[in-house]
Wavefront OBJ file of the C-alpha trace (Angstrom):
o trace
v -22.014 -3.865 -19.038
v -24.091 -0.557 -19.847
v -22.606 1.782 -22.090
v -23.791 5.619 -22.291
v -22.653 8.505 -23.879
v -21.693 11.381 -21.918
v -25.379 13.162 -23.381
v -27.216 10.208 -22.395
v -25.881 9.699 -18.730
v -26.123 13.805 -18.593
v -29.677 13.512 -19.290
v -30.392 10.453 -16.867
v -27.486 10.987 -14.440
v -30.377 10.685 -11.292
v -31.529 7.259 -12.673
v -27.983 6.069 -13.161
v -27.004 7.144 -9.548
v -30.460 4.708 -8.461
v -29.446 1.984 -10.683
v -25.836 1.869 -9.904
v -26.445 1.780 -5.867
v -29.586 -0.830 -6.846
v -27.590 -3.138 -9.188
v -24.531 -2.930 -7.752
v -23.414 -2.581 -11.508
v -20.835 -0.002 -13.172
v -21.756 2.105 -15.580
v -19.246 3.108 -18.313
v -19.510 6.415 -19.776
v -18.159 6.724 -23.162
v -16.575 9.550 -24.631
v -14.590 9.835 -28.006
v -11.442 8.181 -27.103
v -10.009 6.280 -24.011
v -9.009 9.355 -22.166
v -12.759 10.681 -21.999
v -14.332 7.162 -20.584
v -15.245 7.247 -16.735
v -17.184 4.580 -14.722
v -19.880 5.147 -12.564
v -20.138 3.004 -9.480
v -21.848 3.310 -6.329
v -20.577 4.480 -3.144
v -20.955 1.282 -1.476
v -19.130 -0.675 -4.082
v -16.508 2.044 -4.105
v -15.596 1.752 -0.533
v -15.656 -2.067 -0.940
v -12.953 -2.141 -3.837
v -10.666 0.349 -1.519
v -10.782 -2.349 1.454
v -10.279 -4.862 -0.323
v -6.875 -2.859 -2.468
v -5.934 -1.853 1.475
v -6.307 -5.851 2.801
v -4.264 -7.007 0.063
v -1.601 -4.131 0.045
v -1.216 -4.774 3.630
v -0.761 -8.620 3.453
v -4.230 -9.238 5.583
v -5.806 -10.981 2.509
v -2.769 -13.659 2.459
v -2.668 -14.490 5.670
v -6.882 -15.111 5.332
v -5.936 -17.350 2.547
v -3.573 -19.398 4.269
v -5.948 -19.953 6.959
v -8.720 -21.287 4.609
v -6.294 -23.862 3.541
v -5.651 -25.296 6.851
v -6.753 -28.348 8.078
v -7.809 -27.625 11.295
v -10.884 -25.669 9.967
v -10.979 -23.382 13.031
v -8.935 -20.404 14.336
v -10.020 -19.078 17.594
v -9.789 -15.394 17.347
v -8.359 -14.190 20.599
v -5.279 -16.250 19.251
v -4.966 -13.862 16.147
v -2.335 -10.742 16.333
v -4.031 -8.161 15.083
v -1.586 -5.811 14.838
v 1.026 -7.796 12.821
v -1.070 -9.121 10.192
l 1 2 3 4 5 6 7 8 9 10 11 12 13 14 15 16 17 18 19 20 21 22 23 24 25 26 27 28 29 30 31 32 33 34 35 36 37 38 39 40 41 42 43 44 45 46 47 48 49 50 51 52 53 54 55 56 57 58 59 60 61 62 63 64 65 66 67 68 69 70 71 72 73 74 75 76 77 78 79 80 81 82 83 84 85
């Protein structure tokens, strides 16, 4: 994981907006304590993280478990309730 201080990432913040997106890696900017730290991450990453906390919140991500498990190894998909997952 990359580790800047806040003058650092100040100084490069364009290149670490690039290399975030490009690497799909966080950076962590590093302050004096704890409650100073942030992490930079790109946009794309971001919205994937908030799906995937809404698919599990909502149960979806269980119910795509279960179905990996079974046997059968195929779900047709006009037999899925979409509403009520």
């Amino acid at each position: 994981m990359i580790i800047k201080t806040p003058t650092t990432a100040r100084a490069e913040f364009y290149d670490i907006l690039k290399q975030v997106n490009r690497s799909h890696k966080p950076i962590v900017i590093s302050g004096k304590n704890s409650e100073n730290n942030a992490v930079i991450i790109g946009q794309k990453d971001w919205d994937s993280i908030q799906e995937t906390m809404y698919l599990e919140s909502t149960g979806t991500l269980d119910v795509v478990r279960e179905r990996e498990k079974d046997d059968s190894g195929f779900t047709n998909v006009e037999d899925i309730d979409w509403d009520n997952l």
